[in-house]
C-alpha positions as a Markdown table, in Angstrom:
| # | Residue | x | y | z |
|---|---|---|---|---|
| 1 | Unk | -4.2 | -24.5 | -19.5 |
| 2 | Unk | -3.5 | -22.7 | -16.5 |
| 3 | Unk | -4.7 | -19.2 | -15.5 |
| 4 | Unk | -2.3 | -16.1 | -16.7 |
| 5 | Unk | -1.9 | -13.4 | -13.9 |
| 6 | Unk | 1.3 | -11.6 | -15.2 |
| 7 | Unk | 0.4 | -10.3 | -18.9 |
| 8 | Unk | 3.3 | -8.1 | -19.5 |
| 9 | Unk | 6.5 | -9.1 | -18.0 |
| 10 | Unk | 8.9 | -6.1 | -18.6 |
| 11 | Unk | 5.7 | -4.0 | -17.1 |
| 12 | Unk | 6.1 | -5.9 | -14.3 |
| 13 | Unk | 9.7 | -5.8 | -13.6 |
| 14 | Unk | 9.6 | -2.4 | -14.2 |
| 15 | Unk | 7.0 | -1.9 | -11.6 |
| 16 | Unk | 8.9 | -4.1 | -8.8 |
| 17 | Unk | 11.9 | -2.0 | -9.4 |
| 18 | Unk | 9.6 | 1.4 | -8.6 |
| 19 | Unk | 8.3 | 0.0 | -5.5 |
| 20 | Unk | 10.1 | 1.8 | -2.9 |
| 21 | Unk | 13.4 | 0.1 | -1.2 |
| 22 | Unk | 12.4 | -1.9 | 2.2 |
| 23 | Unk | 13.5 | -1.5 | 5.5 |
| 24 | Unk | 14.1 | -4.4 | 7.9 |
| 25 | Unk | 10.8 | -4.4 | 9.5 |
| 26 | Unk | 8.9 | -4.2 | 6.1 |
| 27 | Unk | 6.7 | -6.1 | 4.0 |
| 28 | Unk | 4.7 | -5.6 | 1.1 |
| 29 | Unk | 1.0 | -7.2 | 0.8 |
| 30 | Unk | -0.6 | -8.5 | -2.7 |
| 31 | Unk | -4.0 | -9.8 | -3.3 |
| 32 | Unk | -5.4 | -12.0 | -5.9 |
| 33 | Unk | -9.1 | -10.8 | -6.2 |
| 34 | Unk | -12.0 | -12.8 | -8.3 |
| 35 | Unk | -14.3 | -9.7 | -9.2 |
| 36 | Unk | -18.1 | -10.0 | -10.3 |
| 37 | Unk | -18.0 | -6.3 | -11.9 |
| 38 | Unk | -15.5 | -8.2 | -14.3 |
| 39 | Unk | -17.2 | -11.6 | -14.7 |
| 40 | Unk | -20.5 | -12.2 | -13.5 |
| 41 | Unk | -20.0 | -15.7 | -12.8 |
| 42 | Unk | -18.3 | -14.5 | -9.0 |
| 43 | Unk | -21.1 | -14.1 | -6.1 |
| 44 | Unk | -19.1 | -11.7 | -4.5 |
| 45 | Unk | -17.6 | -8.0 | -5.4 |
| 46 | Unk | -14.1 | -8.9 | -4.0 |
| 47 | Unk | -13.9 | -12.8 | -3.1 |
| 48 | Unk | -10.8 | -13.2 | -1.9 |
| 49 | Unk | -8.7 | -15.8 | -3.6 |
| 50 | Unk | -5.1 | -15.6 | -2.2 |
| 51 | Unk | -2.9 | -13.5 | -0.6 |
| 52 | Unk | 0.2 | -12.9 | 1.1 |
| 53 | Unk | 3.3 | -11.0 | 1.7 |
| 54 | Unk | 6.7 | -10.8 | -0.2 |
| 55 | Unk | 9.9 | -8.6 | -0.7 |
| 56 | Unk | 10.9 | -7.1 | -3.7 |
| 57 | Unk | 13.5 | -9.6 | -4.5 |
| 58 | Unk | 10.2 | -12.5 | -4.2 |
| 59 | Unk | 7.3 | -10.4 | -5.6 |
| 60 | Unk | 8.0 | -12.1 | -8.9 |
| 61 | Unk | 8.1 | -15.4 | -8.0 |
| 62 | Unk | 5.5 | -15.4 | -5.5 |
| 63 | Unk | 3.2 | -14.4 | -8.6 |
| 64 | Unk | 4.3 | -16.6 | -11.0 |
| 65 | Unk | 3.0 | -19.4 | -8.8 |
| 66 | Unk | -0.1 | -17.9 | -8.8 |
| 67 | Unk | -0.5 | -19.1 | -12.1 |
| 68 | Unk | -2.0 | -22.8 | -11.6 |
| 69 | Unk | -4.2 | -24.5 | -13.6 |
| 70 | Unk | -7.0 | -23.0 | -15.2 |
| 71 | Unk | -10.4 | -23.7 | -12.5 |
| 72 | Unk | -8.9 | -24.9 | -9.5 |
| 73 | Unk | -9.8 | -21.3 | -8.0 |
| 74 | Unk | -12.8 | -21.7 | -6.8 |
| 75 | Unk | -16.0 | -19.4 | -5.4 |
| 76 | Unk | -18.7 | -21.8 | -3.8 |
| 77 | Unk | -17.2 | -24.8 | -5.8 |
| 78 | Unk | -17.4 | -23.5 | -8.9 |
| 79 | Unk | -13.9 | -22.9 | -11.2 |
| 80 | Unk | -13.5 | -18.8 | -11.0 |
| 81 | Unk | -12.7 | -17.8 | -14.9 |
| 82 | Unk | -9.3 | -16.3 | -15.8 |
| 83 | Unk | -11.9 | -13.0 | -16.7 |
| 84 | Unk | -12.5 | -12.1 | -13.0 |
| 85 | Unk | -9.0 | -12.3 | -11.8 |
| 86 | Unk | -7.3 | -8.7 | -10.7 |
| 87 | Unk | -4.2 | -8.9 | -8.7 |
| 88 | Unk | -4.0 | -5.5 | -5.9 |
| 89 | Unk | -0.8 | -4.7 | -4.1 |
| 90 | Unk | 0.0 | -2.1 | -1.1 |
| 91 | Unk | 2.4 | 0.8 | -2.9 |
| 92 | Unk | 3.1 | 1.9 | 0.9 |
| 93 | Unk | 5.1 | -1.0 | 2.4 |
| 94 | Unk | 3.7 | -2.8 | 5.6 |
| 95 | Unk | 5.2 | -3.2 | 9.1 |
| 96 | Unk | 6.0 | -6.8 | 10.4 |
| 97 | Unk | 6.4 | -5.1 | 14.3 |
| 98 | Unk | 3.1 | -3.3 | 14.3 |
| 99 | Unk | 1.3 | -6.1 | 12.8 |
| 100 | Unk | 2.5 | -8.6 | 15.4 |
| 101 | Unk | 1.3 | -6.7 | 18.3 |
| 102 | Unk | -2.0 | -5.7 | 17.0 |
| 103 | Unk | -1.8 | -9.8 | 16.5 |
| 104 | Unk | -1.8 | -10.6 | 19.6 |
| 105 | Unk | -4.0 | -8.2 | 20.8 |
| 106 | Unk | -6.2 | -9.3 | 18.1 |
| 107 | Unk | -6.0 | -13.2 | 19.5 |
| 108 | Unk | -6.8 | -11.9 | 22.4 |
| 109 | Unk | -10.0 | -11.1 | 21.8 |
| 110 | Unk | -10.6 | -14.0 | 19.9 |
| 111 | Unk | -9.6 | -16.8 | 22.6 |
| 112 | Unk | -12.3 | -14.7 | 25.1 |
| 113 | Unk | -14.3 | -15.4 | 23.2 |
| 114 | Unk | -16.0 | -19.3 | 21.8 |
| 115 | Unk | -14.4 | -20.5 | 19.0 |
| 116 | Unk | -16.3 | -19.1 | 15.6 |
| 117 | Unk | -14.4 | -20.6 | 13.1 |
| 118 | Unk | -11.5 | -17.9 | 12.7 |
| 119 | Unk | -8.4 | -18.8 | 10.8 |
| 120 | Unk | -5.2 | -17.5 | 12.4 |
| 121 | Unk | -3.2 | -17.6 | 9.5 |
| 122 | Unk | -5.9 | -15.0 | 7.5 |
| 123 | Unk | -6.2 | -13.0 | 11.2 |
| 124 | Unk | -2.5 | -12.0 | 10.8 |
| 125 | Unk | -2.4 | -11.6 | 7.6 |
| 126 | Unk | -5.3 | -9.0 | 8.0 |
| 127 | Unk | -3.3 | -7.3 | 10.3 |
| 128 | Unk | -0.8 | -7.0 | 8.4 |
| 129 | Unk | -3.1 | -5.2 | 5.4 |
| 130 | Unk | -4.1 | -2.7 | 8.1 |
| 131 | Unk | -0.5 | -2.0 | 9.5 |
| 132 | Unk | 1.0 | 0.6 | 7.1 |
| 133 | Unk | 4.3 | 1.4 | 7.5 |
| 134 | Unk | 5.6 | 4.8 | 5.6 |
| 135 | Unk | 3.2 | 6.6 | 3.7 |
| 136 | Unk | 5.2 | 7.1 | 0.6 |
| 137 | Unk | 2.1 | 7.4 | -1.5 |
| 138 | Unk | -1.3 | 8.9 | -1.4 |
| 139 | Unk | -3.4 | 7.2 | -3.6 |
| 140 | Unk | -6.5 | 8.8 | -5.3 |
| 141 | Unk | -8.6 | 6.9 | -7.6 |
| 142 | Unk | -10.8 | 8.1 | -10.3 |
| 143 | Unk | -12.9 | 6.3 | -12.3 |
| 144 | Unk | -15.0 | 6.7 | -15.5 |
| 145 | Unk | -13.5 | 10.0 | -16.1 |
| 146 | Unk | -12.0 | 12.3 | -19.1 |
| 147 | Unk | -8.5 | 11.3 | -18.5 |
| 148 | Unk | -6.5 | 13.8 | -20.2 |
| 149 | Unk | -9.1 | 16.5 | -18.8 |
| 150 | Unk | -8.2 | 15.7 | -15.5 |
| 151 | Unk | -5.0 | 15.1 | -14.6 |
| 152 | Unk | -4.7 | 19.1 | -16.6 |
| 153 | Unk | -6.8 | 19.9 | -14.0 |
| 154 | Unk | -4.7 | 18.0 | -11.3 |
| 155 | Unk | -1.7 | 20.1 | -12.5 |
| 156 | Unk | -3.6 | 23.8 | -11.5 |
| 157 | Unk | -3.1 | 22.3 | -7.7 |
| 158 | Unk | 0.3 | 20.2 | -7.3 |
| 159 | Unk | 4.1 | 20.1 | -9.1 |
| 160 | Unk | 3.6 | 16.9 | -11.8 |
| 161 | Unk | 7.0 | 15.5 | -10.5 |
| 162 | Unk | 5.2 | 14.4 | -7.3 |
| 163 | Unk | 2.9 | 12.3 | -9.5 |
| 164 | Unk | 2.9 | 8.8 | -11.2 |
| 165 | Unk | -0.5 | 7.8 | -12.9 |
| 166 | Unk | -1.6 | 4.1 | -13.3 |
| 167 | Unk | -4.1 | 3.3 | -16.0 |
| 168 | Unk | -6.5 | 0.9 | -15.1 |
| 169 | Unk | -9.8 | -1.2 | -16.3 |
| 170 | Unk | -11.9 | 1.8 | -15.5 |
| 171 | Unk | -10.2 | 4.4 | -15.0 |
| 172 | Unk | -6.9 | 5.6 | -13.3 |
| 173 | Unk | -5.1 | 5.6 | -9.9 |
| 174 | Unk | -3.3 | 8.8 | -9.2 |
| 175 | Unk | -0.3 | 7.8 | -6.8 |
| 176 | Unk | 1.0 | 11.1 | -5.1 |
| 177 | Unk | 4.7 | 11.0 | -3.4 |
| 178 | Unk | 4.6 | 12.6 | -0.6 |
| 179 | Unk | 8.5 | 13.7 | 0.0 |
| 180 | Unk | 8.3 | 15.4 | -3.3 |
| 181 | Unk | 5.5 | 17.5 | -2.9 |
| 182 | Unk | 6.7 | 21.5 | -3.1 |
| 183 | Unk | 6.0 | 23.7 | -0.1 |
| 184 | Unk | 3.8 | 25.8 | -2.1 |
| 185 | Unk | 0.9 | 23.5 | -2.2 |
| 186 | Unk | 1.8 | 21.0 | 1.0 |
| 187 | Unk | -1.4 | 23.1 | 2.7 |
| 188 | Unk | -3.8 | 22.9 | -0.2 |
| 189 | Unk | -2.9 | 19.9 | -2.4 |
| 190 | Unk | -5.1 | 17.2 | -0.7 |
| 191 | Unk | -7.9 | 19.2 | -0.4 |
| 192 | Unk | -8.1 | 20.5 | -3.7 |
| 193 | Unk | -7.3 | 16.7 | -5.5 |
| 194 | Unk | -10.2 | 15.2 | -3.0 |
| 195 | Unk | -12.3 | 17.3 | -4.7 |
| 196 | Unk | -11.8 | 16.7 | -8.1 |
| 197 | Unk | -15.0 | 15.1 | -10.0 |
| 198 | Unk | -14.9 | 11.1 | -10.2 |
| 199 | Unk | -12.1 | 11.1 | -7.5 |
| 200 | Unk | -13.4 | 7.9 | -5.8 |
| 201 | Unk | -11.1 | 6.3 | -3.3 |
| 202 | Unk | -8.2 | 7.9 | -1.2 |
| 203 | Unk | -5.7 | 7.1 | 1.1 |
| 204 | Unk | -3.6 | 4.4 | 1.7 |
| 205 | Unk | -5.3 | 2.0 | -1.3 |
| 206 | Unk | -4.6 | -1.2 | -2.6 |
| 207 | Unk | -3.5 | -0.8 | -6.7 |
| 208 | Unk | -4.3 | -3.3 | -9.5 |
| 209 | Unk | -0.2 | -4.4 | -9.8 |
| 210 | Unk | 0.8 | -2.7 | -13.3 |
| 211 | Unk | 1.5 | -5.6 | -16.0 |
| 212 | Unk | -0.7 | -8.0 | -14.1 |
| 213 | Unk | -4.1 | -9.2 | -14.9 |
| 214 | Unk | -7.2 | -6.7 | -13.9 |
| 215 | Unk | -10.1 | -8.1 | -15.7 |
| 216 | Unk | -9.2 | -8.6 | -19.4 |
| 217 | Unk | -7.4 | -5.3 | -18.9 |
| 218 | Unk | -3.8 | -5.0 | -17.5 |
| 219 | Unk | -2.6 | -2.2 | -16.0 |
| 220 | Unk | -0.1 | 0.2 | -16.6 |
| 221 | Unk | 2.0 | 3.5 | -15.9 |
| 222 | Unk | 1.3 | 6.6 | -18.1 |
């Protein structure tokens, strides 16, 4: 039996084929989390479990091999079950060029330094998480809300074609395109959304990856 990250395939294609086109430099960045808020049996509130970069043309694939047999993810040596699993991606791609220089600059503090057991491999990839390319979303996430309440209180303060909303295990993630935001409320948009009871986290966010596993939940546009 092996674990199941992707739950709904056409939700899933659907979502690659949303994802914005990449440019030459570009990446985007998905995480396989084990969760103890979903499954108690995790130590840790985000253990990471694997993660790594892909294209659009590999996101697919790269998941599917995620899918090994059931245990052989581990926290402290014990099998993590298929219950904690949620797989995050960056919306906003990532750039290769930045996050090779902030690499090196990054090695360069480690090798000053004695040897404290750092991984190279997980360094880069960490810079590449931090190294955001193009903003093409603003991400606000709400949780434990009144969703239908909000989101008509989300259109008093911005056009709804700017706006694509992700259900999620507790909540939703409210993924704001910039480009398409009308002049009227470019000044007052953020602040007024920001502000918006059980708006939790904002920015440039990590999203559980619609059609994938988040919890026992999976994900999905509204």
């Amino acid at each position: 039996m092996n674990y199941q990250i992707i739950r709904n395939e056409e939700l899933f294609l659907n979502f690659i084929d949303w994802l914005p086109e990449l440019k030459r430099n570009e990446t985007y960045y998905v995480s396989l989390l084990a969760r103890n808020k979903y499954h108690q049996a995790v130590g840790s509130d985000k253990a990471q479990v694997k993660r790594f970069t892909a294209t659009k043309d590999f996101i697919y694939d790269k998941v599917k091999q995620l899918e090994c047999e059931l245990g052989t993810y581990k926290y402290k040596g014990v099998g993590i079950p298929q219950e904690a699993l949620a797989l995050y991606i960056s919306v906003n791609p990532r750039d290769m060029e930045k996050a090779c220089k902030n690499s090196l600059i990054r090695f360069a503090e480690l090798i000053t330094k004695e040897y404290n057991g750092y991984n190279p491999h997980q360094e880069v990839l960490s810079e590449i998480q931090k190294s955001c390319s193009r903003k093409v979303y603003f991400d606000l996430d709400f949780d434990k809300v009144a969703i239908t309440e909000t989101l008509t209180e989300v259109k008093q303060y911005i056009n709804e074609d700017c706006l694509t909303v992700l259900r999620t295990r507790g909540g939703f993630h409210l993924l704001v395109e910039v480009a398409k935001i009308d002049k009227q409320y470019t000044r007052t948009w953020h602040q007024s959304l920001t502000k918006i009871e059980g708006c939790d986290i904002k920015g440039d966010n990590l999203i559980p990856v619609p059609g994938c596993t988040q919890g026992d939940f999976t994900p999905y546009f509204m």
